[in-house]
PyMOL Python script that loads the backbone (N, CA, C, O; Angstrom):
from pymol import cmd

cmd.read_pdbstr("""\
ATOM      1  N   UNK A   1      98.100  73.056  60.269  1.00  0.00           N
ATOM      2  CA  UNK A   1      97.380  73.240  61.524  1.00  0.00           C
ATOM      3  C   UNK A   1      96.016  72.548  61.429  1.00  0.00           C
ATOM      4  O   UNK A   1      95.470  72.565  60.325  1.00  0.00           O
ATOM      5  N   UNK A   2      95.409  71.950  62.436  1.00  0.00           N
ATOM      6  CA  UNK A   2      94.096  71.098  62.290  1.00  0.00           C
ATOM      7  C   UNK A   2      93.077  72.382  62.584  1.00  0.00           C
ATOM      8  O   UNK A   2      93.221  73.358  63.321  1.00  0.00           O
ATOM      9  N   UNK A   3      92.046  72.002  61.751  1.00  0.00           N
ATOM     10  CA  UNK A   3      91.386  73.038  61.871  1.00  0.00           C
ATOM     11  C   UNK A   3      89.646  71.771  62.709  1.00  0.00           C
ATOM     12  O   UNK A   3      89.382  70.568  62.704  1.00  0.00           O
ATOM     13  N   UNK A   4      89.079  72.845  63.177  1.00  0.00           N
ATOM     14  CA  UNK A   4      87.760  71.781  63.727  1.00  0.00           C
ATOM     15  C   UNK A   4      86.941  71.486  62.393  1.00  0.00           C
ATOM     16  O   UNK A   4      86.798  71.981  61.275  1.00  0.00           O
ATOM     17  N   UNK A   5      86.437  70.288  63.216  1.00  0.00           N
ATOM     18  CA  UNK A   5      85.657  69.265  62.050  1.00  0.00           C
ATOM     19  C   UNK A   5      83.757  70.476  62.341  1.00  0.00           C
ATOM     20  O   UNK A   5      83.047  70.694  61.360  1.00  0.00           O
ATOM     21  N   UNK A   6      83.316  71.082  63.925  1.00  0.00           N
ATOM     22  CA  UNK A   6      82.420  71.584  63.504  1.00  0.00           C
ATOM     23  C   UNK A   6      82.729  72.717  64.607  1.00  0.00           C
ATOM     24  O   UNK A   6      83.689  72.776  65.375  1.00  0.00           O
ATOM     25  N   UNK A   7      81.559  73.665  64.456  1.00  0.00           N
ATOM     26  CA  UNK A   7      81.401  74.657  65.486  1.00  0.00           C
ATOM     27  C   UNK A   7      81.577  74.469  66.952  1.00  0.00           C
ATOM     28  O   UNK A   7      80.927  73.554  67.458  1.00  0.00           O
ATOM     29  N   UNK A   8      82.395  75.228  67.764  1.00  0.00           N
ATOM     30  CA  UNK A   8      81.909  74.879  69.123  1.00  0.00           C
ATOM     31  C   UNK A   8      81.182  75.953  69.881  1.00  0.00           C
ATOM     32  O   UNK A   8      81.800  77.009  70.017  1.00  0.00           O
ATOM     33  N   UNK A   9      79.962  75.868  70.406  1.00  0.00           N
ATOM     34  CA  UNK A   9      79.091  76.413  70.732  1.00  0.00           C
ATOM     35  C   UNK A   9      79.676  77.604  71.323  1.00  0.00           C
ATOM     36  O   UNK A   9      80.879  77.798  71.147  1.00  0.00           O
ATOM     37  N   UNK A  10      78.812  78.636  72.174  1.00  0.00           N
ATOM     38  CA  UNK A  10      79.516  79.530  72.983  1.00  0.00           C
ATOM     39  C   UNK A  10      78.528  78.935  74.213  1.00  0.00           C
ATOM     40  O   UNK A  10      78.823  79.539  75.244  1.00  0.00           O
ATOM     41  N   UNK A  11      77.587  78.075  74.422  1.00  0.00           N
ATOM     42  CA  UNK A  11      77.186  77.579  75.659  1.00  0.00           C
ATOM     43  C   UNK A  11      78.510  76.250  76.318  1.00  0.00           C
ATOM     44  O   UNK A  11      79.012  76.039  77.421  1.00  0.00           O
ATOM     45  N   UNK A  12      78.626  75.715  75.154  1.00  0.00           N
ATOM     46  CA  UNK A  12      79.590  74.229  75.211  1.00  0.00           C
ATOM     47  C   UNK A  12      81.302  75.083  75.361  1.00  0.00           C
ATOM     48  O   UNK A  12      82.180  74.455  75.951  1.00  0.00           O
ATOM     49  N   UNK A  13      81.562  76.203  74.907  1.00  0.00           N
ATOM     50  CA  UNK A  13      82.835  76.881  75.480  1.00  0.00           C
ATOM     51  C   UNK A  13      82.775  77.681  76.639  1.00  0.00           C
ATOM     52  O   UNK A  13      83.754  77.670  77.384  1.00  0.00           O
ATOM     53  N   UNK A  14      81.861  78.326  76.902  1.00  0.00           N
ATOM     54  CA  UNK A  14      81.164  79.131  78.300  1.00  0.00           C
ATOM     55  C   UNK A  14      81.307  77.654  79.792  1.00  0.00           C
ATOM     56  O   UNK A  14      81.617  77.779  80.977  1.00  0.00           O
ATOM     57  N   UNK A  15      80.922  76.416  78.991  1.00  0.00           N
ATOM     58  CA  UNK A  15      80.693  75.466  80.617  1.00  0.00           C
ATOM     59  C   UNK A  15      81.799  75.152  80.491  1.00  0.00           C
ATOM     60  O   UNK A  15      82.270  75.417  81.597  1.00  0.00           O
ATOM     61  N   UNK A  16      82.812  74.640  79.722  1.00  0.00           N
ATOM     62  CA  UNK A  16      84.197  74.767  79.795  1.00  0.00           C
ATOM     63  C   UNK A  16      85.177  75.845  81.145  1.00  0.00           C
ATOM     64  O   UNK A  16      85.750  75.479  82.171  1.00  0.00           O
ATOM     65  N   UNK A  17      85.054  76.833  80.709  1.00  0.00           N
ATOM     66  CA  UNK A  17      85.469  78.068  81.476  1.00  0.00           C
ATOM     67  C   UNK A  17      84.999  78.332  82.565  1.00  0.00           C
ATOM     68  O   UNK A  17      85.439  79.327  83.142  1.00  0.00           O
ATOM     69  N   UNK A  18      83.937  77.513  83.203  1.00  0.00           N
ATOM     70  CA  UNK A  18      83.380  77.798  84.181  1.00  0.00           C
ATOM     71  C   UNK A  18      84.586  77.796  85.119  1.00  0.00           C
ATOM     72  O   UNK A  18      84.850  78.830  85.734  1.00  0.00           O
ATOM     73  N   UNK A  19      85.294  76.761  85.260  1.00  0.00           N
ATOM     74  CA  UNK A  19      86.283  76.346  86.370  1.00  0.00           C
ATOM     75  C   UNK A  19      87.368  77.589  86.613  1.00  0.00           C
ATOM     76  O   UNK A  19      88.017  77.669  87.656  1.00  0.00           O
ATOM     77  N   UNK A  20      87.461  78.346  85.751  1.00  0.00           N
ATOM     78  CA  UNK A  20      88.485  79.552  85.929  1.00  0.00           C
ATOM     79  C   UNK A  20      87.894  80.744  86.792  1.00  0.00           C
ATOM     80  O   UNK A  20      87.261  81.680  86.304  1.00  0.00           O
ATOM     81  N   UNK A  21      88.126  80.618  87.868  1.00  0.00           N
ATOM     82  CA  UNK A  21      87.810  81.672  88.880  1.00  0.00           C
ATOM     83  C   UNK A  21      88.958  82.243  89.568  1.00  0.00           C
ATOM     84  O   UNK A  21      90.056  81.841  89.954  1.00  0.00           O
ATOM     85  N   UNK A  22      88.185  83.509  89.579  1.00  0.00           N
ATOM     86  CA  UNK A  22      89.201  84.681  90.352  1.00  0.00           C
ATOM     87  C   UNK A  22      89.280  84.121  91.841  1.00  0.00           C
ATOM     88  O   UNK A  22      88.337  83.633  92.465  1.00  0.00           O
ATOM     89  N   UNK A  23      90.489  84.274  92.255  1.00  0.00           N
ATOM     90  CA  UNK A  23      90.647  83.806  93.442  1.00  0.00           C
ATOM     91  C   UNK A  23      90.661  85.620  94.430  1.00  0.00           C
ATOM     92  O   UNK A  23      90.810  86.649  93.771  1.00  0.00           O
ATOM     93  N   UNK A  24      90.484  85.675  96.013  1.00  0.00           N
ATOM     94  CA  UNK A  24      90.681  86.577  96.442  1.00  0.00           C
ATOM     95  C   UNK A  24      92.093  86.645  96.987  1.00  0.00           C
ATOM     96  O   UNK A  24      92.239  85.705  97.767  1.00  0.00           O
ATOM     97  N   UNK A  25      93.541  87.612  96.860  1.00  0.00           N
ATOM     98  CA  UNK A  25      94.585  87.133  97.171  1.00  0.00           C
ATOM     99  C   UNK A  25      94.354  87.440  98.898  1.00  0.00           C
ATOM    100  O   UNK A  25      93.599  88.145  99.567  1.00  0.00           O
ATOM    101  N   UNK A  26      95.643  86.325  99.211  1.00  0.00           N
ATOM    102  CA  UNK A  26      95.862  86.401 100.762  1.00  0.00           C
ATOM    103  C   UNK A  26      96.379  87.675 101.115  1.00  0.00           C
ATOM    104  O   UNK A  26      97.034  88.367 100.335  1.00  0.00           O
ATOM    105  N   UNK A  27      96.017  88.078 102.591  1.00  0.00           N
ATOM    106  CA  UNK A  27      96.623  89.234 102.685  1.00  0.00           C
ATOM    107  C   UNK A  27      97.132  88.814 103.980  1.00  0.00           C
ATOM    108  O   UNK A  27      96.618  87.744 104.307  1.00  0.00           O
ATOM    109  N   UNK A  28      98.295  89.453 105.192  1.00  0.00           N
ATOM    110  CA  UNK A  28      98.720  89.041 105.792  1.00  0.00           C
ATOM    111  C   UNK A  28      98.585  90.561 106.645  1.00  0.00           C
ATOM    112  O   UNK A  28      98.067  91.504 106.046  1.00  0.00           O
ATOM    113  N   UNK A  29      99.032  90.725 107.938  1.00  0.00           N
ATOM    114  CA  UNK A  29      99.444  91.641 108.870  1.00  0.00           C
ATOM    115  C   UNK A  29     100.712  91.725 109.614  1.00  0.00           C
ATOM    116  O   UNK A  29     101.346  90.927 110.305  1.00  0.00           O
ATOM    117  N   UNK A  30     100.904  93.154 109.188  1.00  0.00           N
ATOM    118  CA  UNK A  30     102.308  93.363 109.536  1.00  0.00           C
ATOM    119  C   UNK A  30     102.370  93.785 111.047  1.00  0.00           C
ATOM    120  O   UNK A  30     101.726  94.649 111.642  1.00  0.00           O
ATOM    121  N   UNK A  31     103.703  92.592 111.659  1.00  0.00           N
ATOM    122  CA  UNK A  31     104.000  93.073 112.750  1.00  0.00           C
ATOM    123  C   UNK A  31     104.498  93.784 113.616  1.00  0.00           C
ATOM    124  O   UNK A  31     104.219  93.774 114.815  1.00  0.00           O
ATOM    125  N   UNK A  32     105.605  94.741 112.828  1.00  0.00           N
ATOM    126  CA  UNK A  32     105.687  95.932 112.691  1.00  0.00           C
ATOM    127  C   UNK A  32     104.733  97.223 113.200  1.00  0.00           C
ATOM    128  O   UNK A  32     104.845  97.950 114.188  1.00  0.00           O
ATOM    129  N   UNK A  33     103.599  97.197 111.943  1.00  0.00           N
ATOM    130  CA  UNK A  33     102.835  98.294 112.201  1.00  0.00           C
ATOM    131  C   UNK A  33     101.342  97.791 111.929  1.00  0.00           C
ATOM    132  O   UNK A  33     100.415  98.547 111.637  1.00  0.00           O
ATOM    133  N   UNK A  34     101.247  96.423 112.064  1.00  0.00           N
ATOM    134  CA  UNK A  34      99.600  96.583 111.788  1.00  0.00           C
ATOM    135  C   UNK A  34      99.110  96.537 110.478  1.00  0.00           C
ATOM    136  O   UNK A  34      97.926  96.253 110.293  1.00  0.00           O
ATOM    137  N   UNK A  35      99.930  96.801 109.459  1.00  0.00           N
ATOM    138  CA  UNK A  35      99.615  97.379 108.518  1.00  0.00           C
ATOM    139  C   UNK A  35      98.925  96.129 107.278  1.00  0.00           C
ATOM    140  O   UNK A  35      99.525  95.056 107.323  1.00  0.00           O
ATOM    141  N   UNK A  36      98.241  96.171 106.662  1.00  0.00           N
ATOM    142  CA  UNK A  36      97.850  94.593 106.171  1.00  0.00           C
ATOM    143  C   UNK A  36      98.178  94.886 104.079  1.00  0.00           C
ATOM    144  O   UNK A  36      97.844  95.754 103.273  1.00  0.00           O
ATOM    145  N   UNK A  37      98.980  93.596 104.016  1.00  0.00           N
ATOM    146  CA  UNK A  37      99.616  93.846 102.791  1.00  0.00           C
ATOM    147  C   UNK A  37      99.351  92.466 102.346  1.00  0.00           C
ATOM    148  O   UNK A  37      98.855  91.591 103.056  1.00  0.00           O
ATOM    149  N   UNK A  38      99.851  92.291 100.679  1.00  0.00           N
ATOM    150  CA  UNK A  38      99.708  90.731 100.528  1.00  0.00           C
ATOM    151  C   UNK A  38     100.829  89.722 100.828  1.00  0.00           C
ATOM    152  O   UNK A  38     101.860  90.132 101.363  1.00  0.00           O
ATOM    153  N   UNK A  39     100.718  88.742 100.589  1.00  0.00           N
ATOM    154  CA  UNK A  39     101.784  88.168 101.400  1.00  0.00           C
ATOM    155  C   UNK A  39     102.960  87.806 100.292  1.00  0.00           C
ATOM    156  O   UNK A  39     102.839  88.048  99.091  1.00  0.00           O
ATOM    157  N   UNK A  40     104.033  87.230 100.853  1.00  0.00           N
ATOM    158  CA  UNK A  40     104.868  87.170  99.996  1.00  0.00           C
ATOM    159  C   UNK A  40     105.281  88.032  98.892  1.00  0.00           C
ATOM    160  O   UNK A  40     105.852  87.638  97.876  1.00  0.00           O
ATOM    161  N   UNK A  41     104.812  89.747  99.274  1.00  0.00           N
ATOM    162  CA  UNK A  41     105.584  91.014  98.867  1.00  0.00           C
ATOM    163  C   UNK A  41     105.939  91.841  99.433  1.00  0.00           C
ATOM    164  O   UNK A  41     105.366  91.991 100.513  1.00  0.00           O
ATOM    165  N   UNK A  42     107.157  92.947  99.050  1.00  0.00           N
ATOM    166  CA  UNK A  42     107.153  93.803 100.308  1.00  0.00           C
ATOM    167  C   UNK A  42     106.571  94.914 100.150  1.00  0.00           C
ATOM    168  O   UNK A  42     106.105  95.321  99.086  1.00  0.00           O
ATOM    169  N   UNK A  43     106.560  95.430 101.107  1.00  0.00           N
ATOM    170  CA  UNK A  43     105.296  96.886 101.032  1.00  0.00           C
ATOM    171  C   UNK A  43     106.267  98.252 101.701  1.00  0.00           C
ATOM    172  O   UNK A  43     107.321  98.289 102.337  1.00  0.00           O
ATOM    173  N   UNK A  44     105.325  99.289 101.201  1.00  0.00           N
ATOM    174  CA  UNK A  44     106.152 100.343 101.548  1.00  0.00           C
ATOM    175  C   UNK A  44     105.333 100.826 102.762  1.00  0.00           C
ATOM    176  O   UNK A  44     104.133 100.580 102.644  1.00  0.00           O
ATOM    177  N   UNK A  45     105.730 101.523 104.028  1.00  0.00           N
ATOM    178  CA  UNK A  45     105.393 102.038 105.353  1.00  0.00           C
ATOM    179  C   UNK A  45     106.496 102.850 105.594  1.00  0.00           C
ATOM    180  O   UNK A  45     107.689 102.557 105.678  1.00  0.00           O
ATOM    181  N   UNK A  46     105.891 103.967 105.697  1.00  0.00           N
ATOM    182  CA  UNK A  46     106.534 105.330 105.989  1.00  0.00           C
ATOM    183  C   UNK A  46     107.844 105.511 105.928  1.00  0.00           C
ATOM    184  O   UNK A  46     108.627 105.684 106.862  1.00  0.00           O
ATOM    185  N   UNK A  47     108.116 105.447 104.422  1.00  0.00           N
ATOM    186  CA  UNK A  47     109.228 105.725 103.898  1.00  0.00           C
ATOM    187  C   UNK A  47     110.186 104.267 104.180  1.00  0.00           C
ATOM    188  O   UNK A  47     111.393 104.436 104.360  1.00  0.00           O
ATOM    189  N   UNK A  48     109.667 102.952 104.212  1.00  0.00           N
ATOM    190  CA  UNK A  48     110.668 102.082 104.464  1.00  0.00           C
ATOM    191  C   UNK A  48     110.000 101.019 103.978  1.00  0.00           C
ATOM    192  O   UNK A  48     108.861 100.716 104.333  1.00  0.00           O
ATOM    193  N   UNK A  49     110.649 100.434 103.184  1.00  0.00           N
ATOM    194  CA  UNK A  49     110.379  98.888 102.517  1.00  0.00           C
ATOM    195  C   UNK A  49     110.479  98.168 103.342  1.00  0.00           C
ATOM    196  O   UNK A  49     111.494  98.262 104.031  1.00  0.00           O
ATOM    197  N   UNK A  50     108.999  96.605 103.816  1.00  0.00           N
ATOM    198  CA  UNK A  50     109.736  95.789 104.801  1.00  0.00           C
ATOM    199  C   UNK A  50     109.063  94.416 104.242  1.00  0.00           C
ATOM    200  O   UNK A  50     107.980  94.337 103.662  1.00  0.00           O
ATOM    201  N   UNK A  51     109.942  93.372 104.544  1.00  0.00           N
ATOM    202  CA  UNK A  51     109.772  92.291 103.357  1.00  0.00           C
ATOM    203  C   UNK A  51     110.233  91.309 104.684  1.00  0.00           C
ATOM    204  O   UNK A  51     111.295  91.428 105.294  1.00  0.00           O
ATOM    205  N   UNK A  52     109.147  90.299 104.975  1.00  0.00           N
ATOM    206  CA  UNK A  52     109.026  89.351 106.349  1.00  0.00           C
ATOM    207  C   UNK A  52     110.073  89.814 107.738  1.00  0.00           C
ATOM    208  O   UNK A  52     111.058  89.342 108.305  1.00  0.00           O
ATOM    209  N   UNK A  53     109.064  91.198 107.888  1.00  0.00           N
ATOM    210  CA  UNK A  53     109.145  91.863 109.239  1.00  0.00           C
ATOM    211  C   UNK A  53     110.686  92.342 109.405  1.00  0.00           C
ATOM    212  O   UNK A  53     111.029  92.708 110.529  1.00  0.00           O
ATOM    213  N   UNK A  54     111.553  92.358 108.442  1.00  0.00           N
ATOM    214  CA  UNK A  54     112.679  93.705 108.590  1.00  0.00           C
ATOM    215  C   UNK A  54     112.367  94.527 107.506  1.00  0.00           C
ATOM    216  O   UNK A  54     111.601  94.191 106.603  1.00  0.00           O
ATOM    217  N   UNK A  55     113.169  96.017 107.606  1.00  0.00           N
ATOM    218  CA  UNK A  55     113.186  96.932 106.716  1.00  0.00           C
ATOM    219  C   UNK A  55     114.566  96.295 106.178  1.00  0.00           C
ATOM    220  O   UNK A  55     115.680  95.942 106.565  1.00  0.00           O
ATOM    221  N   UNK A  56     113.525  96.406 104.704  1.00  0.00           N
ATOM    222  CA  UNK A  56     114.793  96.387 103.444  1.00  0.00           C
ATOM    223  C   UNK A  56     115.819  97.135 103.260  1.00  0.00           C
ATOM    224  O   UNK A  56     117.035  97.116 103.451  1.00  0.00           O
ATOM    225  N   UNK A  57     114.341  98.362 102.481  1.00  0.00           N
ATOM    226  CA  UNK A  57     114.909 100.206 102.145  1.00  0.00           C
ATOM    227  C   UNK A  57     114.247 100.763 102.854  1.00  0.00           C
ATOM    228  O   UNK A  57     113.051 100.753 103.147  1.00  0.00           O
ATOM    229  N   UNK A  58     115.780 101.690 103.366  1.00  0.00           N
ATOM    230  CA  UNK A  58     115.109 102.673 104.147  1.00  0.00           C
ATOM    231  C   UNK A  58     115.447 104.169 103.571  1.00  0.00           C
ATOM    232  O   UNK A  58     116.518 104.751 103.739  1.00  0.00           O
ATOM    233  N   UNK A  59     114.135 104.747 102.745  1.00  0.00           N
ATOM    234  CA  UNK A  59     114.034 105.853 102.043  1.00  0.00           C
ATOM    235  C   UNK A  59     114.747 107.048 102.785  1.00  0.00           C
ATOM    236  O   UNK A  59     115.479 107.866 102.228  1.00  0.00           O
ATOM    237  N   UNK A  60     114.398 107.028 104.229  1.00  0.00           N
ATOM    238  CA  UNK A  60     114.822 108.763 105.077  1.00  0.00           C
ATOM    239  C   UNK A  60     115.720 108.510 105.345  1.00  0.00           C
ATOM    240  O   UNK A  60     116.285 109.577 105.584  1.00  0.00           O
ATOM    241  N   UNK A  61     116.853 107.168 105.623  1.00  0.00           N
ATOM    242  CA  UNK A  61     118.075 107.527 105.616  1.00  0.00           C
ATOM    243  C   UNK A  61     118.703 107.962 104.630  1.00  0.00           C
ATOM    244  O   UNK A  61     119.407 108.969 104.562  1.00  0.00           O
ATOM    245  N   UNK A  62     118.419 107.088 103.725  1.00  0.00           N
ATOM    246  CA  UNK A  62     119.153 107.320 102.442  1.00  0.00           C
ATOM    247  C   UNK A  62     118.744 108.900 101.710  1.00  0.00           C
ATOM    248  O   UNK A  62     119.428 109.473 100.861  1.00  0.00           O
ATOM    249  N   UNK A  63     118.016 109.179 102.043  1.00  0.00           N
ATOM    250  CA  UNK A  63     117.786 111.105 101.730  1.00  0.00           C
ATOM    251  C   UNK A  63     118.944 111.786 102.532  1.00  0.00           C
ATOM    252  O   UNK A  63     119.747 112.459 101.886  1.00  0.00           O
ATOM    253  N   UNK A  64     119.076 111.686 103.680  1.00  0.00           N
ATOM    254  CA  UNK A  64     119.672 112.035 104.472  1.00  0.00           C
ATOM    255  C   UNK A  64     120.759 112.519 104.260  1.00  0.00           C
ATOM    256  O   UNK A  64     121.075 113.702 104.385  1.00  0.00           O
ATOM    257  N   UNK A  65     121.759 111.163 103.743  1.00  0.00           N
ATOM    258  CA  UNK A  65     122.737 111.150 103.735  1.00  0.00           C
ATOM    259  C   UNK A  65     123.341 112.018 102.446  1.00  0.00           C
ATOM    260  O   UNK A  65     124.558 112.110 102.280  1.00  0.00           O
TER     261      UNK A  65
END
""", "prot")
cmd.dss("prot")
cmd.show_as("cartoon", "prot")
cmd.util.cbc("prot")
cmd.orient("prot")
């Protein structure tokens, strides 16, 4: 394995890393209910999974039955 020829700073590895930033994720609104989730997952609303505006799972039927 190569090992370094000298130290690398923690100022000269710190400006390196600068470029890695937290991004804020997108969030989207559901048309459904309003409800604001991130995008491209599905979310749960009152007892029902819904994943680009249909219900997936639906928890109270499936109790139901």
């Amino acid at each position: 394995m190569p090992h370094p020829k000298h130290k690398i700073s923690k100022a000269r590895r710190d400006k390196r890393r600068t470029h890695y930033k937290a991004e804020a994720p997108t969030l989207s609104v559901d048309a459904l209910n309003s409800e604001t989730h991130l995008r491209h997952r599905a979310h749960w609303s009152e007892d029902k999974m819904i994943y680009r505006g249909k219900v997936v799972v639906d928890k109270s039927s499936a109790a139901s039955e």
